[in-house]
C-alpha positions as CSV (number, residue, x, y, z in Angstrom):
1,X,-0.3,-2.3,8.6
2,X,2.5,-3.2,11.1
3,X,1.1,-6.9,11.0
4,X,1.5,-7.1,7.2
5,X,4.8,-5.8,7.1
6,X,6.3,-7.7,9.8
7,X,4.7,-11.2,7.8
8,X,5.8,-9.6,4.1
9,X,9.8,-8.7,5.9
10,X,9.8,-12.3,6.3
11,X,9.6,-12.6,2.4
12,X,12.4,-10.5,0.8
13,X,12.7,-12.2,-1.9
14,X,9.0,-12.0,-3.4
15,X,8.7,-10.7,-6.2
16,X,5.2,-10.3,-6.9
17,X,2.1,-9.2,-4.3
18,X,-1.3,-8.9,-4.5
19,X,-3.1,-7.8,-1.7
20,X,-6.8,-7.8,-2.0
21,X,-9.6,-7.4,1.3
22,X,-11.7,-4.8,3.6
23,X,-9.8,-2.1,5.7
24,X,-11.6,-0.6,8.8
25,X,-11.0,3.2,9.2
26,X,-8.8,3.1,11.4
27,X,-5.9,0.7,9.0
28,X,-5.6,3.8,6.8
29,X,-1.8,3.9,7.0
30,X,-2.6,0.3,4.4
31,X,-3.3,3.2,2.0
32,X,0.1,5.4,2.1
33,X,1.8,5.0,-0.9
34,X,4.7,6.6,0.7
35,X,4.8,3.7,3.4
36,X,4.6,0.6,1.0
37,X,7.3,2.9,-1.1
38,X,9.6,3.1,1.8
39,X,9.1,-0.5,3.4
40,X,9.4,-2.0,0.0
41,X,12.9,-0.6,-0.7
42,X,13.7,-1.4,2.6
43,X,12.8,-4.8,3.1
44,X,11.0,-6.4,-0.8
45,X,14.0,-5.4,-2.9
46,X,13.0,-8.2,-5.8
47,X,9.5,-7.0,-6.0
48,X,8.6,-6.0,-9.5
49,X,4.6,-6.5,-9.5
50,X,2.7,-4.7,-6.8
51,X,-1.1,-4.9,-6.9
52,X,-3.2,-3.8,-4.3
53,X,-7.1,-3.5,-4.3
54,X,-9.1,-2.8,-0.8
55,X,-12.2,-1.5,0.3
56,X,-13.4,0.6,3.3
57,X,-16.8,1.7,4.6
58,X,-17.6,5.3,4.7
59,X,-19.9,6.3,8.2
60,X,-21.3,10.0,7.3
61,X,-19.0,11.1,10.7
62,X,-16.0,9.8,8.9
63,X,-13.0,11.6,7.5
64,X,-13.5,11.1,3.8
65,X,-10.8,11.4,1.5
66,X,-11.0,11.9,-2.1
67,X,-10.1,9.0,-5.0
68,X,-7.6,11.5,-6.2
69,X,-6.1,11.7,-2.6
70,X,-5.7,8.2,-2.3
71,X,-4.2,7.5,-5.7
72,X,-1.6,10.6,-5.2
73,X,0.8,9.2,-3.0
74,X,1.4,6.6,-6.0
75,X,2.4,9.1,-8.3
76,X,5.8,9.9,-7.2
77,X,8.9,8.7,-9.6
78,X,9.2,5.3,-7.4
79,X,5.7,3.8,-8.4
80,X,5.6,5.7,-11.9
81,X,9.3,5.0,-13.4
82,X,10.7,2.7,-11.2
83,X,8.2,0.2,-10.2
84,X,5.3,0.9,-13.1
């Protein structure tokens, strides 16, 4: 994720993203709601539409986290009330 966010800190004035492609395991952190929170208040004040769709393969050795673990970390006050 540090390669996103250091080419989205150059936009602080965007105001809407969309995001859209394939992860590999190991880019999880593109997944932590309370990263894009935290860097977004920081550094993409303006932004006011935040969409986000990716996909990752699943090996049968992988760590496996659930859809309702994924989606949890954007259910805090910031994503639900402030940025809806």
């Amino acid at each position: 994720m540090y390669i996103v966010e250091s080419f989205l800190s150059l936009l602080p004035r965007l105001t809407h993203l969309r995001l859209m492609g394939e992860t590999d395991l190991w880019e999880l952190s593109l997944f932590d709601g309370s990263r894009w929170e935290n860097f977004i208040e920081m550094k993409l004040p303006l932004l006011n539409k935040f969409e986000f769709w990716f996909t990752r393969p699943v090996h049968d050795h992988a760590e496996c986290n659930t859809v309702e673990s994924l989606i949890a970390p954007f259910q805090t006050p910031f994503w639900l009330e402030i940025k809806r």
